[in-house]
N, C-alpha and C positions, 0 to 999 in steps of 0.2 A: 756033446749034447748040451743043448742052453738050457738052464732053471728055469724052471717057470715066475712069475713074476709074486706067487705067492710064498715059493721057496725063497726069493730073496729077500723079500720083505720079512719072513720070518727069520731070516737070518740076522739082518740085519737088530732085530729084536731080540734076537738071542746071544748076539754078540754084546749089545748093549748090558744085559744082564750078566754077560760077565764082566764088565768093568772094563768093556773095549773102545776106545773112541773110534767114533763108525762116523763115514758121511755115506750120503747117497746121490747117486748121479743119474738123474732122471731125461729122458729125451724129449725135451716141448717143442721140437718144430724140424720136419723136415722137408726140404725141395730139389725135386729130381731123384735123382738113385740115391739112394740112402738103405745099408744095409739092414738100419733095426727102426721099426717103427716107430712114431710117437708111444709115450707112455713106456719106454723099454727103459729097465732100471739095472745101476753097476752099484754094487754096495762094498765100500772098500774100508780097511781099515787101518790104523794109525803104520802099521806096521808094512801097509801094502799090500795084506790079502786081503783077495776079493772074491765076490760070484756076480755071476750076471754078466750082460753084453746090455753097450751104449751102440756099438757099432763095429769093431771089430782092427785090426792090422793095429798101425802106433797111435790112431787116436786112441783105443782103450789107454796105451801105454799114459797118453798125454792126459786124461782125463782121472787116471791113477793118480799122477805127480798130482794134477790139481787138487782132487783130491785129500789128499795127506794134508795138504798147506793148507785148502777150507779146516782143515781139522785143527790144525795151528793155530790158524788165525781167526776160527772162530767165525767168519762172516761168509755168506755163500757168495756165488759165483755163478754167471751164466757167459758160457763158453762156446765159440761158435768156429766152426770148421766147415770148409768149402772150398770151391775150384777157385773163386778169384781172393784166397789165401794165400800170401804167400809162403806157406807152410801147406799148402793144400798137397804137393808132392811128398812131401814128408810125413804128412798125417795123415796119408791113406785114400783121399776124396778127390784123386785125379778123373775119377770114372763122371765128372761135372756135378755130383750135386751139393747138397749144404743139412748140414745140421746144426741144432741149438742143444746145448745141453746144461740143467739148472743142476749144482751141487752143490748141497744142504748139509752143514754138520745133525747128525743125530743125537737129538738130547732125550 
């Protein structure tokens, strides 16, 4: 079962308050089949747990790694996966459509 978007948000607040480095992976733009709608959030942390769904199969995985390293490097990221990807087989979105997704360190 997926959190709801208020449980991850709280999460990711509450991670914060522990002294966790958190980003968060937000969905602004999808076309065609796309498993998780706009506005759908992955809240991950330094360490590589998460809650939430971006979308599901190795993009979540690929959106993890990015993740970590926005947290590294401090600066965000907007990351986009789709059929004419060359990674679109490997990232899950052979089914033709495209997704964006913005990831944010949490301060």
């Amino acid at each position: 079962m997926l959190s709801t978007d208020t449980d991850i948000l709280a999460a990711a607040s509450a991670w914060r308050r522990d002294g966790r480095a958190v980003a968060l992976a937000t969905v602004i733009e999808t076309w065609g089949s796309a498993p998780r709608p706009v506005g759908s959030h992955l809240v991950v942390d330094a360490e590589g747990n998460f809650l939430g769904s971006v979308s599901g199969g190795c993009v979540e995985g690929s959106v993890i790694t990015e993740a970590i390293e926005v947290i590294e490097a401090g600066a965000p990221r907007i990351l986009e996966f789709g059929v004419a990807d060359e990674t679109a087989w490997r990232a899950g979105l052979s089914c033709g459509g495209r997704i964006r997704v913005f990831v944010e360190q949490v301060d």
